[in-house]
ROLO-216647 format. One record per residue (C-alpha): x, y, z. Coordinates in steps of 0.02 Angstrom, whole numbers, plus 50000, padded with zeros to 5 digits. Each point is the difference from the previous one (the first is absolute). Example, Ala and Ser with C-alpha at 12.3 -4.5 7.8 and 13.67 -1.06 7.14 Angstrom:
BEGIN
506154977550390/500695017249967/
***
This chain:
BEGIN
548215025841762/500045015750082/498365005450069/499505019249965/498625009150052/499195013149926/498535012250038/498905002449847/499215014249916/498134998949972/499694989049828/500875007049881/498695012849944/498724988849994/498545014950041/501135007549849/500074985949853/497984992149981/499974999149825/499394985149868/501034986949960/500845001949843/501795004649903/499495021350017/499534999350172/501574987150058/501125014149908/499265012650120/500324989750165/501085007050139/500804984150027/502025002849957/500494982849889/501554998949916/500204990649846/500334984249973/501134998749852/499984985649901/498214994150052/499094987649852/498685003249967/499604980250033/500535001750180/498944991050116/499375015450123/498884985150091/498944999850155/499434988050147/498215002750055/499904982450038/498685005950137/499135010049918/497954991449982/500344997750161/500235020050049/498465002049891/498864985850082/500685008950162/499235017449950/501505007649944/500015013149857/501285008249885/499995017849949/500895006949827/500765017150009/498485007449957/499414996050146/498554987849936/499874981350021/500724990149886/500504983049943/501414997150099/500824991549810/499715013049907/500985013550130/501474988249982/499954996549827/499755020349985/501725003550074/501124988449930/499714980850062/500064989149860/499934982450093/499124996050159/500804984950086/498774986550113/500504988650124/498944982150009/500004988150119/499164983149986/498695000650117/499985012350124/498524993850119/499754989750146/498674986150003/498525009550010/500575013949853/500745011950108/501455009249917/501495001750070/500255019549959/501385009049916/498645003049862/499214981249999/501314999249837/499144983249922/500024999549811/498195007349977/500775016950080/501144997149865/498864998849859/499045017250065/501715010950028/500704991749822/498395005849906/499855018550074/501825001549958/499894994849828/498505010849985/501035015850039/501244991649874/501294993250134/500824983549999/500034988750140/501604991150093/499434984950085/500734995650156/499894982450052/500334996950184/499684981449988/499394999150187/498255004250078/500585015850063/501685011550037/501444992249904/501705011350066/501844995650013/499394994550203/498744987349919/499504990849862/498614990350073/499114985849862/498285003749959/499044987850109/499504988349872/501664995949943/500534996450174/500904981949993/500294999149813/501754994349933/500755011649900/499304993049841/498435000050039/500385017150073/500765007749837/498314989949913/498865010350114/500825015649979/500184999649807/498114995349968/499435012950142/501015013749886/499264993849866/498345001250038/500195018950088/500835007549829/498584991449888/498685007150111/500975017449989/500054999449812/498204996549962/499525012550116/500885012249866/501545005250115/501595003549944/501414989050081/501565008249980/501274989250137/499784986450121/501034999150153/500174982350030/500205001950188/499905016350119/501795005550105/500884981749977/501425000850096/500544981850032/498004994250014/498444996249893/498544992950031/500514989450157/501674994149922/501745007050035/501074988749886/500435009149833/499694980549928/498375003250038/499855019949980/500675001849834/498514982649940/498685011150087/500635016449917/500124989749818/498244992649998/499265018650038/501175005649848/499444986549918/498225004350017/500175018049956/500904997649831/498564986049925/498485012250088/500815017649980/501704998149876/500105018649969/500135004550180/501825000050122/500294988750132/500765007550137/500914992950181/499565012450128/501255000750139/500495010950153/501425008250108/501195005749882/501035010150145/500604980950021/501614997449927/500304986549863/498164992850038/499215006249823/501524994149911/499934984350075/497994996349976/500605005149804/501404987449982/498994988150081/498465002349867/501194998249863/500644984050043/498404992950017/499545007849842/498445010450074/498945005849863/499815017750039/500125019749910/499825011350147/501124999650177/498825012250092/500385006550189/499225010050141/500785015450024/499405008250179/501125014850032/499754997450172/500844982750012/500604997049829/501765009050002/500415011249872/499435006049824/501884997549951/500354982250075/498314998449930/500375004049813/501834988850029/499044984150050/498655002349840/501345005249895/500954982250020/498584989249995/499635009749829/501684998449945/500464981450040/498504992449929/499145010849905/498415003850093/498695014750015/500085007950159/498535010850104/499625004950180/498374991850014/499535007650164/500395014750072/499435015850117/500325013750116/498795009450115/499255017949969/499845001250205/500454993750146/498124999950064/498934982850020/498405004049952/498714983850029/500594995650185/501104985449926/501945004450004/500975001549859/501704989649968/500985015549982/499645017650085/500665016850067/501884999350030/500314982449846/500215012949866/501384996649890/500855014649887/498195008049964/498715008650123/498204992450026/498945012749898/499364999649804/501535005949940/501144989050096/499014986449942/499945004949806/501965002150016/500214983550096/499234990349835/500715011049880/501794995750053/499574982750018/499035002749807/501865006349950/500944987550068/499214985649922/499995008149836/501635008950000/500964988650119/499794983449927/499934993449825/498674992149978/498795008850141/497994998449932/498995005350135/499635006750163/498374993550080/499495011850161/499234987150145/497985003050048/500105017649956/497915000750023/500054991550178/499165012750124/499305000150161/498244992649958/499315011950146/500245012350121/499125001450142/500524984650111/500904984350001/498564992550033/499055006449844/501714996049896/500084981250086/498454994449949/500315005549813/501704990750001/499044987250075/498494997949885/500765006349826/501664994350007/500915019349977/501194997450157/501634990449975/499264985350098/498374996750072/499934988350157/499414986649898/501864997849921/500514991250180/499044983949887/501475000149881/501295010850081/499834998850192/501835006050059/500075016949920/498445006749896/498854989150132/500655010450129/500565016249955/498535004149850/499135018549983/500125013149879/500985008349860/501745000550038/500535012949848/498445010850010/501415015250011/500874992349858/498665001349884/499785012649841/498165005650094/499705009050154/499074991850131/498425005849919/500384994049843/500515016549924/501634996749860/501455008250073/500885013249870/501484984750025/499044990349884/500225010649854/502024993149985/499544986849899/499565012949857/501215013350058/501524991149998/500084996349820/500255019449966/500445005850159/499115014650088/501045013450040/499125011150123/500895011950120/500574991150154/499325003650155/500234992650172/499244985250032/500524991450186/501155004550142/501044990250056/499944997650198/501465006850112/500994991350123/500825009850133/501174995850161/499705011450140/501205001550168/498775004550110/501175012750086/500175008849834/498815011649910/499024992249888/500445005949806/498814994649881/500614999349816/499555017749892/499514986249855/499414986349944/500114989449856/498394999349884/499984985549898/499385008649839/499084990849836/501364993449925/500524991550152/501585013350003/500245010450169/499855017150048/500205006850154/498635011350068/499845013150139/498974991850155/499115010050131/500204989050167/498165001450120/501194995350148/500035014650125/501185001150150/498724995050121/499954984549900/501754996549981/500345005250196/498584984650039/500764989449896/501745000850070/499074998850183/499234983949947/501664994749954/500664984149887/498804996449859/499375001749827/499015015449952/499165005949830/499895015349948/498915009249851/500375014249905/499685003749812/501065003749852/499335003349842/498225000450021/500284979950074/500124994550179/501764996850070/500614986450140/501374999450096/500284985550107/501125006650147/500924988450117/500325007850173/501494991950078/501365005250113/501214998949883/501924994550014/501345011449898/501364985250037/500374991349857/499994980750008/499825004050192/499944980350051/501264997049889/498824988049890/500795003849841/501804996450077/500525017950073/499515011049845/500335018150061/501134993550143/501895005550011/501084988550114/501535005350084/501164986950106/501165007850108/500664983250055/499914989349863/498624988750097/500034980349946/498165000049936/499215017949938/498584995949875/498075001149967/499284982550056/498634989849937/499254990650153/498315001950048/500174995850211/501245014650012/499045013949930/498945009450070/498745000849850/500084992449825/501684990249958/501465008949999/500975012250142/501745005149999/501094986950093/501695002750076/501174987750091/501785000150061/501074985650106/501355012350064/499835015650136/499725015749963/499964997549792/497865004649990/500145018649938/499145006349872/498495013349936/498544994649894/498975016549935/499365007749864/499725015449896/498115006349990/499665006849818/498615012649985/499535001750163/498725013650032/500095014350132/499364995950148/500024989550174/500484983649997/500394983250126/501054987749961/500194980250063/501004986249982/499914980950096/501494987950057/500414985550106/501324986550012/501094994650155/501864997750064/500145019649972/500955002150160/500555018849998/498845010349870/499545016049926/498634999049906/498815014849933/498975002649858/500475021649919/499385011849883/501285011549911/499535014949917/501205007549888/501224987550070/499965007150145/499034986450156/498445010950078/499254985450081/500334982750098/499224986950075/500754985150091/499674980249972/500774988650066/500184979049955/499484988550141/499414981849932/499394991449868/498045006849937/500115014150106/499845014749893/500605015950090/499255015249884/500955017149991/498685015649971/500535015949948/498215008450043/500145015249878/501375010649918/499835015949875/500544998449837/500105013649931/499785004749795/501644996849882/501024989350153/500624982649969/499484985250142/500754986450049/499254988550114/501004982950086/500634990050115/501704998950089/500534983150086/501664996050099/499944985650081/501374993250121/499234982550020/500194985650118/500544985049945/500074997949813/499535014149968/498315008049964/498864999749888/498315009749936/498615002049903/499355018249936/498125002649915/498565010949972/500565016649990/498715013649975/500095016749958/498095011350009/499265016550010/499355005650165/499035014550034/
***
């Protein structure tokens, strides 16, 4: 994926838009949202907030739009999420009790999110990892306790286990809507890569969830749909073992996922050849490109993908992907968005944040996961890694974001107004003035682009030290629209010959043989250039038959003073003349002589500087006659170079 980068505008408003939670006040929200047609009014808007006791026991707080404190169910429920999803793990602890982080995710945690979300009137989607902790397409670890079972025993374990975790859900009055047998299953589960033994550990949890919950969907949860053929091929292979299943759910990251269009194809076929419900059951994008609890983030300033970091980009990003799943595939049910409540859980130090991860479990590991998971969580554990993914500011303030889970089911039509800029990339001869572009292009709340006036803060005192300090990146500010503008300028002395080491097999170069020479070509040989691969190699047995011009035809070259360079070497020349020109108007102005002596040594020909003046055509070359000794002689020609001087 392209990476994009983006400057964003303050968020969205959000001094602008405080109001209370509710149908009237989403209708008066600045946030632009486009319609999604088509949308049931069934469709799973879900979210992940797995973590969320955790963030509490930590201290954290969540904010309506009123500005008050409030439950943080009833703000979701309020705009538009219908199911929350939880993940469990089996037993998250080391010996002395000591969870492992990521939210401590046990089944009790369970229990609490399933009855505040059914108390706000929201279903729940439970997602069994069956492993203590992280279950991902990189591992599917067993939980400890099932360590060294055979696979019936295994499947045994698993089936009663689910058992028991839906009945305790039910009598606690929660509303079980799906169970994902399994959490990103690509090729693994619970310790076993066989499909033999997959597809008997995927049937006893579907087993368990149709006798405990029969009105709820069973869902496979799988990843990395970018990869070609994979999801058709973990489809066939659960119809020919006859998986009992209703939903094939994926992760959809823009950031790594591919596209919304290969993304609706590889649904749409699974839907198609065997008749199965489809959903992205996890999914996000960030609102900024900021880390905010002093525990990076897995994506950041300069991953964006099609949508700047702010609010908006963020509402748009899920939107689309919203659209996709309902209008792209036949059978799309859901969207879930991934932890959209996990913020920092502090914000003073890392040392204040540590010891909450530590203690309460609200970081995505704690230290204490090395007992389980020694090689990766053991090692790398701290904080949130998607606190700037999240639909709450780092105080725990709802973004104006939020509201597209209401919004999109009408639309919201407000007058666009620009939103990001998008950063600009300049090359800069540092001989040349320096012309910074008159716009820029604002990326404005539909995600469409405008381009805006900019007013550049560089003055020429500035620009003069920068060309002083030579080669090098620079960045320079400006603002357009209200919104800070960068351009990223790189100062480099820069070469108007095209394919000027002949790299891309003499583009630009014209070759004229007087004499018809036995060898006359652009050569591929490493030892016999002078950098990169390639040089112009000539070669001729008989006397006097080396003769020939290799130049080329400068397009939109710039008035000014310019030098001009050119390398060979070879051997049996004998009798030579040899010089590198620059023709101006066709006529030669300038001349420098080279001459071929042996093998690796380069003789360089340097026109030191030539006026060219405005509406003139140049030429610059090389002429080489050779008489040669012997059998002739032979040559190689590279690195020409063409710059500005002062």
């Amino acid at each position: 994926m392209n990476a994009k980068k983006w400057i964003p505008w303050a968020v969205l408003f959000m001094a602008l838009f405080c109001f209370a939670p509710g149908m009237a006040e989403q209708a008066a929200s600045g946030l632009y949202v486009k319609k999604v047609e088509n949308l049931p009014e069934d469709f799973i808007l879900g979210m992940d907030v797995s973590s969320v006791i955790a963030e509490e026991n930590s201290g954290v707080t969540y904010y309506g739009f009123d500005g008050q404190e409030q439950d943080v169910f009833k703000i979701l429920a309020d705009n538009g999420i219908n199911t929350i999803r939880v993940r469990v793990w089996n037993h998250p602890y080391d010996s002395q009790g000591r969870g492992y982080g990521g939210g401590n995710c046990d089944l009790e945690n369970a229990v609490q999110i399933g009855k505040r979300a059914a108390a706000r009137g929201m279903k729940l989607l439970v997602d069994f990892h069956y492993s203590d902790f992280w279950a991902d397409p990189g591992k599917q670890m067993a939980p400890l306790a099932w360590r060294g079972m055979e696979i019936e025993e295994k499947a045994d374990a698993l089936y009663q286990y689910t058992k028991e975790c839906l009945q305790k859900l039910r009598d606690a009055g929660v509303t079980v809507s799906m169970v994902q047998v399994g959490n990103e299953t690509n090729g693994k589960l619970c310790g076993e890569t066989d499909w033999r033994n997959i597809q008997a550990l995927m049937q006893a949890g579907a087993k368990a969830v149709r006798e405990i919950c029969p009105d709820a969907l069973v869902a496979v949860h799988f990843a990395n749909p970018e990869i070609v053929g994979s999801y058709a091929a973990y489809a066939k292979i659960l119809d020919e073992y006859g998986v009992d299943y209703d939903v094939f759910a994926t992760s959809y990251y823009p950031y790594w996922h591919g596209t919304l269009k290969n993304l609706s194809n590889v649904l749409t076929e699974i839907a198609e050849t065997y008749g199965k419900k489809v959903m992205a059951a996890e999914t996000s994008y960030a609102y900024t490109g900021e880390d905010t609890d002093f525990s990076g983030n897995t994506i950041g300033d300069g991953s964006a993908v099609d949508y700047p970091y702010t609010v908006q980009g963020q509402a748009n990003s899920v939107r689309d992907i919203t659209d996709a799943v309902v209008n792209g595939t036949p059978a799309g049910i859901g969207v879930v968005y991934w932890e959209g409540a996990w913020i920092t859980v502090g914000n003073e130090s890392w040392e204040e944040n540590s010891r909450k991860w530590e203690e309460y479990g609200s970081g995505w590991a704690s230290s204490y996961a090395a007992a389980y998971d020694p090689d990766d969580a053991g090692k790398y554990y701290g904080g949130s890694a998607v606190d700037n993914q999240a639909f709450f500011d780092r105080y725990g303030h709802a973004l104006e974001s939020l509201k597209l889970f209401s919004l999109m089911r009408e639309g919201n039509d407000v007058p666009l107004v620009p939103d990001a800029v998008e950063e600009t990339a300049l090359v800069c001869d540092l001989n040349a003035p320096l012309l910074l572009p008159e716009t820029v292009n604002a990326v404005m709340s539909d995600n469409s682009k405008k381009a805006l006036p900019v007013v550049w803060t560089l003055t020429e005192e500035q620009a003069e030290a920068m060309r002083q300090n030579g080669a090098g990146q620079y960045t320079i500010t400006g603002m357009a629209g209200g919104m800070e503008a960068v351009c990223s300028v790189s100062m480099v002395e820069y070469n108007y010959i095209t394919d000027p080491s002949f790299e891309e097999g003499g583009q630009g170069w014209k070759i004229s043989d007087r004499r018809h020479a036995d060898q006359l070509y652009v050569e591929d040989k490493k030892n016999d250039s002078l950098t990169g691969s390639k040089h112009l190699h000539f070669w001729s047995s008989q006397k006097d038959s080396v003769e020939f011009t290799v130049e080329q035809r400068v397009e939109n070259l710039p008035e000014g003073k310019f030098s001009f360079q050119v390398s060979i070497m070879g051997g049996d020349a004998g009798s030579q003349e040899i010089y590198a020109y620059v023709k101006i108007n066709g006529e030669t102005i300038a001349a420098a002589p080279m001459k071929i002596t042996s093998w690796n040594n380069w003789d360089t020909g340097v026109i030191p500087e030539f006026f060219h003046p405005a509406d003139t055509e140049v030429t610059v070359g090389v002429y080489v006659k050779c008489q040669g000794t012997g059998n002739g002689a032979w040559g190689k020609i590279d690195d020409a170079a063409l710059h500005s001087v002062k």
